[in-house]
C-alpha positions in Angstrom: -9.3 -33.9 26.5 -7.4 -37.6 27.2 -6.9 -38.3 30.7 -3.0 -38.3 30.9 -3.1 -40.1 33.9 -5.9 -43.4 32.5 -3.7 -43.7 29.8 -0.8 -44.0 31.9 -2.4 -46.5 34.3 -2.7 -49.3 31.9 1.4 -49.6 31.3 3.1 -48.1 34.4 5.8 -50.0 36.0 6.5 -50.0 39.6 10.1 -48.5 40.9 11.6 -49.9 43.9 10.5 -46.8 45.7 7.3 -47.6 44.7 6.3 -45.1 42.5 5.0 -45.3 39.2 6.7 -43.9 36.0 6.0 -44.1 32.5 7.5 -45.8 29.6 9.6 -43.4 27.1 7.2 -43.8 24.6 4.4 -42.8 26.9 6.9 -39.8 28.5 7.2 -38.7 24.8 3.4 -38.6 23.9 2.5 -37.0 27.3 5.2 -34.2 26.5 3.6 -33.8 22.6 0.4 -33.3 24.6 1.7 -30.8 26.6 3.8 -28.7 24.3 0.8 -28.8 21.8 -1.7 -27.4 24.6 1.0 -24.6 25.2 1.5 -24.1 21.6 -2.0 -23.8 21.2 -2.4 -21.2 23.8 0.4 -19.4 22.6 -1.3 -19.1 19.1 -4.7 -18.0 20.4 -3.1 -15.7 22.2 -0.7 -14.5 19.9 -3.4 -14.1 17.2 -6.2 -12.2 19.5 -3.0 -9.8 20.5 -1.8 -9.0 16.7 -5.9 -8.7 15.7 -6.4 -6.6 18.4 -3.8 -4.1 17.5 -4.2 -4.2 14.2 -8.1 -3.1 14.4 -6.9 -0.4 16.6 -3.9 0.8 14.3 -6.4 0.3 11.1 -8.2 3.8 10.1 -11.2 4.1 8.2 -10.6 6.7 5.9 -7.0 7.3 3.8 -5.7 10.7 5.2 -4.6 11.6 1.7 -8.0 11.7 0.2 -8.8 14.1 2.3 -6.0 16.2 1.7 -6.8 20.3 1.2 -5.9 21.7 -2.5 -2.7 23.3 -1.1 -1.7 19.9 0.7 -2.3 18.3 -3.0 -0.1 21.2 -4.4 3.3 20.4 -2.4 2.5 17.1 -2.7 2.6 17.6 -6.7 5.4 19.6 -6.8 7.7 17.2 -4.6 6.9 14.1 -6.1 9.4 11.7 -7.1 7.0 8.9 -9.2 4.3 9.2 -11.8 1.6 6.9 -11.5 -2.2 7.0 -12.2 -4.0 3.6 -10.9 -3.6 0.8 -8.2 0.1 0.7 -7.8 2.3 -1.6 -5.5 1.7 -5.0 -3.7 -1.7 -3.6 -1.6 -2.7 -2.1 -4.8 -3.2 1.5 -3.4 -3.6 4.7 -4.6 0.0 6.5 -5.7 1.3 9.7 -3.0 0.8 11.8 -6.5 -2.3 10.6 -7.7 -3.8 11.8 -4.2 -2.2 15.0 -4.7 -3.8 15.1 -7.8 -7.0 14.4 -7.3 -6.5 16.8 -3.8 -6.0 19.8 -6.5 -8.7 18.4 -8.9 -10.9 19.4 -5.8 -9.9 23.0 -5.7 -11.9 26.2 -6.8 -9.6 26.7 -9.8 -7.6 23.8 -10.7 -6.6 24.8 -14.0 -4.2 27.3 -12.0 -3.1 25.1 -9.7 -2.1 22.6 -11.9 -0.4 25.5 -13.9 1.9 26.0 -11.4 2.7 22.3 -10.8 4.2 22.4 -14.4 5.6 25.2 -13.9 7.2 25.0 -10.5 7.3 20.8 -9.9 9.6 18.2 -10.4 9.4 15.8 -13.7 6.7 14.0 -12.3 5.0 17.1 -11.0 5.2 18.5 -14.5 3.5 14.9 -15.6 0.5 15.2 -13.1 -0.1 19.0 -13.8 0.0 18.3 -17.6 -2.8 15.9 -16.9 -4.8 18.1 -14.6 -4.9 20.8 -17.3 -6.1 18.6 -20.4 -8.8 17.5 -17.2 -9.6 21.3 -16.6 -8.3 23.3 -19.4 -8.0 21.4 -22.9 -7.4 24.9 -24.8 -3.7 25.1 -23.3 -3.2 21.8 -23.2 -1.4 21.4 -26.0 1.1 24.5 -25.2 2.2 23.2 -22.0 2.4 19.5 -23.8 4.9 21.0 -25.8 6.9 22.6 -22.5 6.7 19.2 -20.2 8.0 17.6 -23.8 10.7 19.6 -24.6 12.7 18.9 -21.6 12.1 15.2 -22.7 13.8 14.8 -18.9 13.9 10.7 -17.4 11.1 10.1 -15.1 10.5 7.1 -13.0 7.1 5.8 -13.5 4.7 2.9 -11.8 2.3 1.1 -13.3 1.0 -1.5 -10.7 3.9 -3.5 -9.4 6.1 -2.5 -12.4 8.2 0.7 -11.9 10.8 2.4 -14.5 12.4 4.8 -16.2 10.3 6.6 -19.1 11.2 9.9 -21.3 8.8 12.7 -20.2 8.5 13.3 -24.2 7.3 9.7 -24.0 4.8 10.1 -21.1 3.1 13.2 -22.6 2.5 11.5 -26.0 0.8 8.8 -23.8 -1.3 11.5 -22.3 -2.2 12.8 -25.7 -3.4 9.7 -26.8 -6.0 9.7 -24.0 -4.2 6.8 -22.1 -4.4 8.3 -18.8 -8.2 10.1 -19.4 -10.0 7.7 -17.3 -7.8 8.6 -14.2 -8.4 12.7 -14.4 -12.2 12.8 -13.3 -13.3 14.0 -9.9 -14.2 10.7 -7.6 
């Protein structure tokens, strides 16, 4: 640490008074020394205060993955975007794609999911369609042909990149297999 008052020994000037002042340009570095100690400690502090709350405000596990079957189920029949993946700037797991995997869990899936297509919204209707060709390939292709026949708009997410697909369009990607590697148990 410089000794502020050393430095200002060599070029002080006497007053009338008789006390000793500093020149400006020595007033000015003594105040950058000052204000950059106080800035400093403001930062430290600042930074221990944000790191402490965020460790306590960060959990350890994602709520949603533990979600019960029936939690899965409203989730599936609420939701309002189809995406299977990392989606969005943090690259997390989509609200639906927990639900679906949440089901995926369940004692009898294939019903569950059933009743997504029957009873969910568009994107509902996508993620049951996907959790039957996972569970129950025979009647896939009948309830392919009910989720396509609406051929409804559905907003979709594929990492950072959202829009506006047919459902007609989304099912033919799921019969292709494009979304296979998403509908096994994790």
């Amino acid at each position: 640490m410089i000794d502020l008052h050393r430095k200002a020994k060599k070029s002080r000037q006497p007053t009338p008074e008789g006390a000793w002042v500093l020149t400006e340009r020595q007033r000015h570095g003594v105040a950058a020394l000052v204000v950059s100690h106080s800035m400093r400690a403001t930062i430290l502090i600042s930074l221990l205060l944000v790191g402490f709350c965020c460790a306590s405000c960060r959990s350890t596990s994602d709520p949603k993955a533990t979600w019960t079957p029936g939690e899965g189920y409203e989730c599936l029949t609420a939701v309002r975007c189809f995406a299977f993946g990392p989606v969005g700037m943090d690259a997390d797991t989509s609200t639906g794609e927990c639900g679906f995997r949440a089901v995926l869990r369940s004692r009898n899936p294939s019903a569950l999911f059933r009743l997504v297509v029957s009873n969910g919204t568009e994107e509902g209707k996508l993620y049951g369609l996907c959790g039957i060709r996972a569970t129950d390939r025979a009647s896939f292709d009948r309830y392919a042909a009910i989720v396509a026949s609406t051929n409804a708009e559905v907003i979709t997410l594929s990492g950072c990149i959202g829009g506006h697909k047919r459902a007609a369009d989304v099912v033919e990607q799921t019969i292709t297999g494009v979304y296979d590697k998403y509908l096994t148990k994790r």
